[in-house]
Every structure is written in structure tokens, then in C-alpha cells.
C-alpha positions as CSV (number, residue, x, y, z in Angstrom):
1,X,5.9,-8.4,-10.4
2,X,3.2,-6.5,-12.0
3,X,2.6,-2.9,-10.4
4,X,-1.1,-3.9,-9.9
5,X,0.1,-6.6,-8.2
6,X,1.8,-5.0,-5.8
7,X,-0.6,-2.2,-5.2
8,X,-3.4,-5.2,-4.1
9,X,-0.6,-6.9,-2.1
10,X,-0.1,-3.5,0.2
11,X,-3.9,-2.7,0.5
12,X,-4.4,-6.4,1.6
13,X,-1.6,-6.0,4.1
14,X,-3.2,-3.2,5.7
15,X,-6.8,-4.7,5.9
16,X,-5.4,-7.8,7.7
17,X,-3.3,-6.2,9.7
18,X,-6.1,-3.8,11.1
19,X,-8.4,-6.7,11.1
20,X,-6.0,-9.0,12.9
21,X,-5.4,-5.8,15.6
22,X,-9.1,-5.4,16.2
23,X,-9.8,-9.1,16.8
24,X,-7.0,-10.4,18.6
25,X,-5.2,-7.4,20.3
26,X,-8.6,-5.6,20.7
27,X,-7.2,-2.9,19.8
28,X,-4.1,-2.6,21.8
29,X,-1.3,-2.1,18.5
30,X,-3.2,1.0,17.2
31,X,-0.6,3.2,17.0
32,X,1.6,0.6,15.4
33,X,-1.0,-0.6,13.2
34,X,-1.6,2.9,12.0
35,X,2.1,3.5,11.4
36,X,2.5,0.5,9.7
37,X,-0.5,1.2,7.0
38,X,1.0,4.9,6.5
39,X,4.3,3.5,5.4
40,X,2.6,0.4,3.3
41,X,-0.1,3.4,2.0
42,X,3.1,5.4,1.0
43,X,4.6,2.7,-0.8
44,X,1.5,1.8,-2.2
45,X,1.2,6.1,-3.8
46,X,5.0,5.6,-4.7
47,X,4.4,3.0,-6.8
48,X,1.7,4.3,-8.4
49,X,3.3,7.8,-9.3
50,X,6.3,5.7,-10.9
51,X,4.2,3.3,-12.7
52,X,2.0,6.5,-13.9
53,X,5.0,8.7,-14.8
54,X,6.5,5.9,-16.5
55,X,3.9,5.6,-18.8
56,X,3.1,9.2,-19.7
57,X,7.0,9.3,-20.8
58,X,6.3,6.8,-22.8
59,X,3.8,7.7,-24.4
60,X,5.0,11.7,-24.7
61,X,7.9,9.3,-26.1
62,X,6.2,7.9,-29.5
């Protein structure tokens, strides 16, 4: 799967899943729903520094 890809897969996740808390928990989930988009948010940043460092060795590379 394309690293893009992924990255819009986890910000969507964490949109829908505080949307979905606000309108049909009102609110009740928001510690778990703000736990949740910290560790999606961190896999999000972790996949961004390995696709990044990736391509700067390759390119240091050639």
C-alpha cells in the first residue's frame, strides 16, 4: 500500500471516530477517542519519518 495511502487512511480514522463520538456518544468516549487518535496520529508520524528517511538514503545513495 502506498505510504500516502496509509497516512489518509489514519487521519480519516480519526475524523470519523471523533465525529462518530460527538454525535452518537455525545461525547461520552473522550478519553478513549483521544487515546485512540494519539496512537493512529503516532502511526501516522512513524510512517512518515520511514517513508522520509527512506528516501533521503536513497537519494544520498545515487
Amino acid at each position: 500500500m502506498n505510504p500516502l495511502n496509509i497516512l489518509i487512511v489514519l487521519i480519516t480514522f480519526m475524523h470519523f471516530s471523533f465525529l462518530i463520538n460527538l454525535s452518537v456518544f455525545d461525547g461520552a468516549y473522550d478519553g478513549i477517542v483521544m487515546t485512540i487518535n494519539t496512537i493512529l496520529f503516532l502511526g501516522a508520524m512513524i510512517t512518515f519519518a520511514t517513508v522520509r528517511n527512506a528516501e533521503r538514503r536513497k537519494k544520498a545513495a545515487t
